[in-house]
TORKOL-4160 file (C-alpha; in steps of 0.2 Angstrom, whole numbers, padded with zeros to 4 digits, m for minus):
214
<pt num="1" X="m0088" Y="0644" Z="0018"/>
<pt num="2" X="m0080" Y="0638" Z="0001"/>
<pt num="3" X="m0079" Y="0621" Z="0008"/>
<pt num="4" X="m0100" Y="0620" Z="0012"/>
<pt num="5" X="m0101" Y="0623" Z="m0007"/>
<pt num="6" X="m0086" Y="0611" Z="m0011"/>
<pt num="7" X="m0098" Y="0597" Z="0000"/>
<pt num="8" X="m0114" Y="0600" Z="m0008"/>
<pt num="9" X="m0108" Y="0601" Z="m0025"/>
<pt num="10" X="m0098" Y="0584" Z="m0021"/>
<pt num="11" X="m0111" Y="0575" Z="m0014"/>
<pt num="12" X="m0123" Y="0580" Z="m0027"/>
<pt num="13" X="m0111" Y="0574" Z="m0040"/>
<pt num="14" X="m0109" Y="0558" Z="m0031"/>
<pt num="15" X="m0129" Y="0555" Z="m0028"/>
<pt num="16" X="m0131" Y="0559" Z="m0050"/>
<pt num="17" X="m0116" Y="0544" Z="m0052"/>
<pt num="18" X="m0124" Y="0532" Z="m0040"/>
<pt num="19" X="m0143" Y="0536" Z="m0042"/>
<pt num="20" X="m0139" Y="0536" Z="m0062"/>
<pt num="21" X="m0133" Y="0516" Z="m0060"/>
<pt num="22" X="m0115" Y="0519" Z="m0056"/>
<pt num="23" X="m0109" Y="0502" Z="m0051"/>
<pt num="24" X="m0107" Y="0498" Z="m0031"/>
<pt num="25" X="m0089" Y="0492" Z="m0034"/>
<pt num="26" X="m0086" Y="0509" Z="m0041"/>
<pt num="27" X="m0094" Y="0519" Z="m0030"/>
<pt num="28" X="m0082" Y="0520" Z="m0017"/>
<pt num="29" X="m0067" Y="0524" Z="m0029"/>
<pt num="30" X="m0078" Y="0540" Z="m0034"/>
<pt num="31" X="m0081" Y="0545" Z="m0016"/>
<pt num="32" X="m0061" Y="0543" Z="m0014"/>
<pt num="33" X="m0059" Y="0555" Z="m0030"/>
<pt num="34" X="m0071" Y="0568" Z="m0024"/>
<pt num="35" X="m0061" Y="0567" Z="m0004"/>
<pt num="36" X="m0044" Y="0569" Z="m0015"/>
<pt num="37" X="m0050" Y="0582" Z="m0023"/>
<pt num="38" X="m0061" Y="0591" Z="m0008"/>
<pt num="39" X="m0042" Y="0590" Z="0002"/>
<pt num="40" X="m0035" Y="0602" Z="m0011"/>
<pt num="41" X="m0048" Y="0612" Z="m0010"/>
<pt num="42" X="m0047" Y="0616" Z="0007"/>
<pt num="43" X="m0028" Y="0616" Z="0007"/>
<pt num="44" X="m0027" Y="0631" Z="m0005"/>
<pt num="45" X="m0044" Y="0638" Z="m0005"/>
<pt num="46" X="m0049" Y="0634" Z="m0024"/>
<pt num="47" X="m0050" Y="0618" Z="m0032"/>
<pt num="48" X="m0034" Y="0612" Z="m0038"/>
<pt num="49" X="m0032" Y="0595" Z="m0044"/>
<pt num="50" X="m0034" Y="0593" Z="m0061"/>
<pt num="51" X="m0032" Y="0577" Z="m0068"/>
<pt num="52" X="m0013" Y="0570" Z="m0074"/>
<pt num="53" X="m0008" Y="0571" Z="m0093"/>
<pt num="54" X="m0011" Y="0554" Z="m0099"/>
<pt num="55" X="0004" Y="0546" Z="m0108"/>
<pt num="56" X="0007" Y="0529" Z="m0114"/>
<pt num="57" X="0024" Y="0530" Z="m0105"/>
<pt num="58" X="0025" Y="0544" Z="m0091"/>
<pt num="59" X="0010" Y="0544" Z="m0079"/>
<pt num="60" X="0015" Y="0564" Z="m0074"/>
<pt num="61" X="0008" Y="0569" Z="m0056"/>
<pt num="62" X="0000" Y="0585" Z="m0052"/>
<pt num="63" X="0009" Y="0588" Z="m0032"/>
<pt num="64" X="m0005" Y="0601" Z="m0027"/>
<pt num="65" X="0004" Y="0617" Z="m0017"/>
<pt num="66" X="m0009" Y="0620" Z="m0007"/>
<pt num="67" X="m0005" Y="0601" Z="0002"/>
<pt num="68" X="0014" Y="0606" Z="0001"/>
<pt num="69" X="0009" Y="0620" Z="0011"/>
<pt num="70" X="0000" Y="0611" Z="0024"/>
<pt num="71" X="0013" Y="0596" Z="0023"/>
<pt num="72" X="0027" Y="0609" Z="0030"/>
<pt num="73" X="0013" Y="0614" Z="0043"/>
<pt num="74" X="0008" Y="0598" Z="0049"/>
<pt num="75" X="0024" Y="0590" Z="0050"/>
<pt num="76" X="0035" Y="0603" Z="0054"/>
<pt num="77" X="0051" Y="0595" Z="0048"/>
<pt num="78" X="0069" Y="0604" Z="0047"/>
<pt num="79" X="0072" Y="0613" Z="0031"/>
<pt num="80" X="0083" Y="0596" Z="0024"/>
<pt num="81" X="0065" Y="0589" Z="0025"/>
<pt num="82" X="0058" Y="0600" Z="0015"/>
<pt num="83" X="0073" Y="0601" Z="0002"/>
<pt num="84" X="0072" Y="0579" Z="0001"/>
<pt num="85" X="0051" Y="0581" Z="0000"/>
<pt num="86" X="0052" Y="0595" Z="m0012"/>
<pt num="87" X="0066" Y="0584" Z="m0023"/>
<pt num="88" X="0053" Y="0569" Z="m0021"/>
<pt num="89" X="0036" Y="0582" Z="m0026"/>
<pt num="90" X="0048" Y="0585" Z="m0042"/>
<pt num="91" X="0050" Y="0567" Z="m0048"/>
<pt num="92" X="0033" Y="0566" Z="m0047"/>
<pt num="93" X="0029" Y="0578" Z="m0056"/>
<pt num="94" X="0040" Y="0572" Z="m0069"/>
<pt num="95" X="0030" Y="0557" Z="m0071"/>
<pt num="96" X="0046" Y="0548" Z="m0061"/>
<pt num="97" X="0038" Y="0540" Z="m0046"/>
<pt num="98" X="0051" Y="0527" Z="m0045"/>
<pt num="99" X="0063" Y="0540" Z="m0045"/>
<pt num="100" X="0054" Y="0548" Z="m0032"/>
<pt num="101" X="0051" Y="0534" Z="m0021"/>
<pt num="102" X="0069" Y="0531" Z="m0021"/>
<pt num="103" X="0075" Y="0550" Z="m0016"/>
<pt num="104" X="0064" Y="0547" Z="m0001"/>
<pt num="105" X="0074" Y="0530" Z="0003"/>
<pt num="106" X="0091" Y="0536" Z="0002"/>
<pt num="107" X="0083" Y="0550" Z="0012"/>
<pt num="108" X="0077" Y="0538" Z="0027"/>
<pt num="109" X="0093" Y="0528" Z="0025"/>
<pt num="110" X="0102" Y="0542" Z="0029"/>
<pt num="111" X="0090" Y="0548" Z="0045"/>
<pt num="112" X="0082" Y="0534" Z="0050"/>
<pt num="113" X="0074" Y="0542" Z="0064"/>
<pt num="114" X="0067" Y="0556" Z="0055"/>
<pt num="115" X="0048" Y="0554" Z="0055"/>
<pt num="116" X="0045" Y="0566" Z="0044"/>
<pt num="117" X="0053" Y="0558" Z="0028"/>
<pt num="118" X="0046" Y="0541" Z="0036"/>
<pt num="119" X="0028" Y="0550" Z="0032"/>
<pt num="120" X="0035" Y="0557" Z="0014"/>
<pt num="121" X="0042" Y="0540" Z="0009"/>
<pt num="122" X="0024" Y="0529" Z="0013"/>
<pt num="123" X="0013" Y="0544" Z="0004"/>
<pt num="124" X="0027" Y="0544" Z="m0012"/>
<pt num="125" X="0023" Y="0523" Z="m0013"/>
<pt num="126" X="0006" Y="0526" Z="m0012"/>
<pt num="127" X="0006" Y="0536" Z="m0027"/>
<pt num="128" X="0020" Y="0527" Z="m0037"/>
<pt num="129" X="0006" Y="0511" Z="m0035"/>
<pt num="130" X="m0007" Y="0522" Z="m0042"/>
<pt num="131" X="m0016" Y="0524" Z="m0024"/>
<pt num="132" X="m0014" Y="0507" Z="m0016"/>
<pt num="133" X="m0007" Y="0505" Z="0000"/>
<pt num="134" X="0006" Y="0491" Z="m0001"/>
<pt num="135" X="0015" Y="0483" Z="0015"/>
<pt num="136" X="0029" Y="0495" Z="0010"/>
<pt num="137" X="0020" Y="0508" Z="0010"/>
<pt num="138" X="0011" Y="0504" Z="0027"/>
<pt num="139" X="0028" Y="0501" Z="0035"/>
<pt num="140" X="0034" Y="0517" Z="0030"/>
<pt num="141" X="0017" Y="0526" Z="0042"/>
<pt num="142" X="0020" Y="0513" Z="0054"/>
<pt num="143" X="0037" Y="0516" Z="0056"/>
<pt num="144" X="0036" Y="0536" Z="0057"/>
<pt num="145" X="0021" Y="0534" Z="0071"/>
<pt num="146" X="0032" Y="0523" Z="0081"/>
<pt num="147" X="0045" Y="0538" Z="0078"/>
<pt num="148" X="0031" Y="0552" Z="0083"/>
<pt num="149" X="0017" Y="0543" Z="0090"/>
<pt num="150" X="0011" Y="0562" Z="0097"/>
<pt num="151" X="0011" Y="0570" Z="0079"/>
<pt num="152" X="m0003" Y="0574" Z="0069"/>
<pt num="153" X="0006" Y="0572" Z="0054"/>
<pt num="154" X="0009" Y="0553" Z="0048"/>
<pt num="155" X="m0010" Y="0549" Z="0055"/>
<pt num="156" X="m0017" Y="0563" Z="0046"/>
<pt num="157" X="m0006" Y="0555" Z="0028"/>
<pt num="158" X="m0011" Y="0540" Z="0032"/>
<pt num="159" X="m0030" Y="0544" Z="0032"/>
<pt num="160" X="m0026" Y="0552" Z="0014"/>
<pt num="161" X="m0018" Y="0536" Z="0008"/>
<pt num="162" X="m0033" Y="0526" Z="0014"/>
<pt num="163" X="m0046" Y="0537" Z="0004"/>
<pt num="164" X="m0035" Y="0533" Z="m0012"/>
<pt num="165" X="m0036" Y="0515" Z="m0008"/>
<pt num="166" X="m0055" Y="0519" Z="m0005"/>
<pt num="167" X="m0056" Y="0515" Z="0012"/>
<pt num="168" X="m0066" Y="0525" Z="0022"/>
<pt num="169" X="m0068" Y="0520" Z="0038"/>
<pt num="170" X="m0049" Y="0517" Z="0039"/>
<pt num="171" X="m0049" Y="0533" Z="0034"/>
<pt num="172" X="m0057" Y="0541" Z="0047"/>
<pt num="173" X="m0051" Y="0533" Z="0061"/>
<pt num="174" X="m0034" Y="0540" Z="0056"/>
<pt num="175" X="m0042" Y="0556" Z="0055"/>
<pt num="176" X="m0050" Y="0557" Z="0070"/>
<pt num="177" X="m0031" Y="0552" Z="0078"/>
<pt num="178" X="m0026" Y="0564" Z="0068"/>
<pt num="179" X="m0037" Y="0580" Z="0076"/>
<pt num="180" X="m0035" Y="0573" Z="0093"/>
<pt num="181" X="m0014" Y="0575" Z="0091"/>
<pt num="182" X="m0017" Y="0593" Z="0080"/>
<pt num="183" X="m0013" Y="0605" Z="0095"/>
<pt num="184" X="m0029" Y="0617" Z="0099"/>
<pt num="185" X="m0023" Y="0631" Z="0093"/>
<pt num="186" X="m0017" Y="0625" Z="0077"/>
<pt num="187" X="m0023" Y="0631" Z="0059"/>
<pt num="188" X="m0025" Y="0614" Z="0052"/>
<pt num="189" X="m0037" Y="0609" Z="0063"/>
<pt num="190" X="m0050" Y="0615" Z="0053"/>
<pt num="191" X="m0043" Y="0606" Z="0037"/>
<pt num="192" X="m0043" Y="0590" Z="0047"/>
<pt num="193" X="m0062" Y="0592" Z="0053"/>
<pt num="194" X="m0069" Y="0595" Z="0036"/>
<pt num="195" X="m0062" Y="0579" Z="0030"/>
<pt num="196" X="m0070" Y="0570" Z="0042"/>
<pt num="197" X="m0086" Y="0579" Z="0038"/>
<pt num="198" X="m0085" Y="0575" Z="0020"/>
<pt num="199" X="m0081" Y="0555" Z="0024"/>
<pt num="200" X="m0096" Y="0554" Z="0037"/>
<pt num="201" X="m0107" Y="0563" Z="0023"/>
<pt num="202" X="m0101" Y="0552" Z="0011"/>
<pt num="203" X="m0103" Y="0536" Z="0021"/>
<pt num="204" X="m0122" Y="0541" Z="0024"/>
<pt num="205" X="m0125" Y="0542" Z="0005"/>
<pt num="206" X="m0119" Y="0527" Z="0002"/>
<pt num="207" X="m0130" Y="0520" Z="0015"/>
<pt num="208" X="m0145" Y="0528" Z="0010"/>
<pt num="209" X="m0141" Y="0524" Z="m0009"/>
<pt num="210" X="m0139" Y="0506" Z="m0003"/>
<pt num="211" X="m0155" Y="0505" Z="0006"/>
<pt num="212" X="m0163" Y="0513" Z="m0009"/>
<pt num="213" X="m0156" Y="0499" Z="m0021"/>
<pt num="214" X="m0162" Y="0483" Z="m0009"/>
């Protein structure tokens, strides 16, 4: 039930920023932070995500475990996969997310027709270009769902990249695609179904809060 408390204490934190004037063009950039944060939650069962270090010349990211975790789960690549993802989690965390986006290309030149590392390389772009999701980085899904179109994997990262870029309803739809791949006996499922909650509940305070401002 740690995941009930996370939403109610997420969407009350979101209701205080907009009720209390947040601006609407912020608004959905704090929705995004709260989902990003909520997925680290339910991936290792406590909340997680502190923010990264500011520096003036290394923008060091914290790689949550509990996502590592459910990364090998989901995608269930060979062990070389992990080794290259794990080498890419490290740059990152080394404030390198050049570095790391480059491990991950020298990983797909090399396997091609991995979708696995496909996946790897267009979340690591996402978050070398501080959460936007560039062609590049769409390319990258796109290519490892034309290699995998019956995984859950590189739909469910996908849906992870669109909250950073804010878009929920992108996010969603990836999600729910997602959950209909996830096999039924899977232990993800459940991690897959509360972000889905979370977006809808998110979505309908927005709404609310926008009827409330007119």
């Amino acid at each position: 039930m740690g995941w009930v408390w996370l939403l109610a204490i997420g969407l009350a934190a979101f209701a205080i920023l907009w009720f209390g004037g947040l601006p609407r063009s912020l608004a959905t950039l704090a929705g995004a932070a709260l989902l990003v944060g909520g997925a680290g939650y339910a991936m290792q069962n406590h909340a997680s995500l502190p923010g990264s270090p500011a520096s003036a010349d290394i923008r060091r990211i914290n790689v949550d475990p509990g996502l590592v975790a459910f990364r090998s789960a989901i995608m269930k690549g060979t062990a070389e996969d992990s080794a290259l993802l794990a080498a890419a989690d490290d740059r990152m965390r080394e404030g390198d997310t050049k570095g790391a986006v480059q491990t991950m290309l020298d990983a797909v030149a090399r396997r091609p027709g991995d979708h696995t590392l496909w996946t790897g390389l267009g979340s690591t772009i996402v978050a070398h270009d501080g959460g936007q999701l560039s062609p590049a980085a769409r390319f990258a899904f796109r290519r490892a769902f034309q290699l995998a179109p019956s995984e859950p994997g590189p739909p469910f990262f996908l849906g992870m990249a669109h909250v950073q870029a804010g878009d929920m309803a992108a996010a969603k739809r990836a999600w729910l695609l997602a959950l209909s791949l996830a096999p039924r006996d899977a232990s993800y499922r459940i991690v897959i179904a509360e972000r889905l909650v979370m977006i809808d509940q998110f979505v309908a305070m927005k709404a609310a809060g926008s009827r409330t401002g007119d």
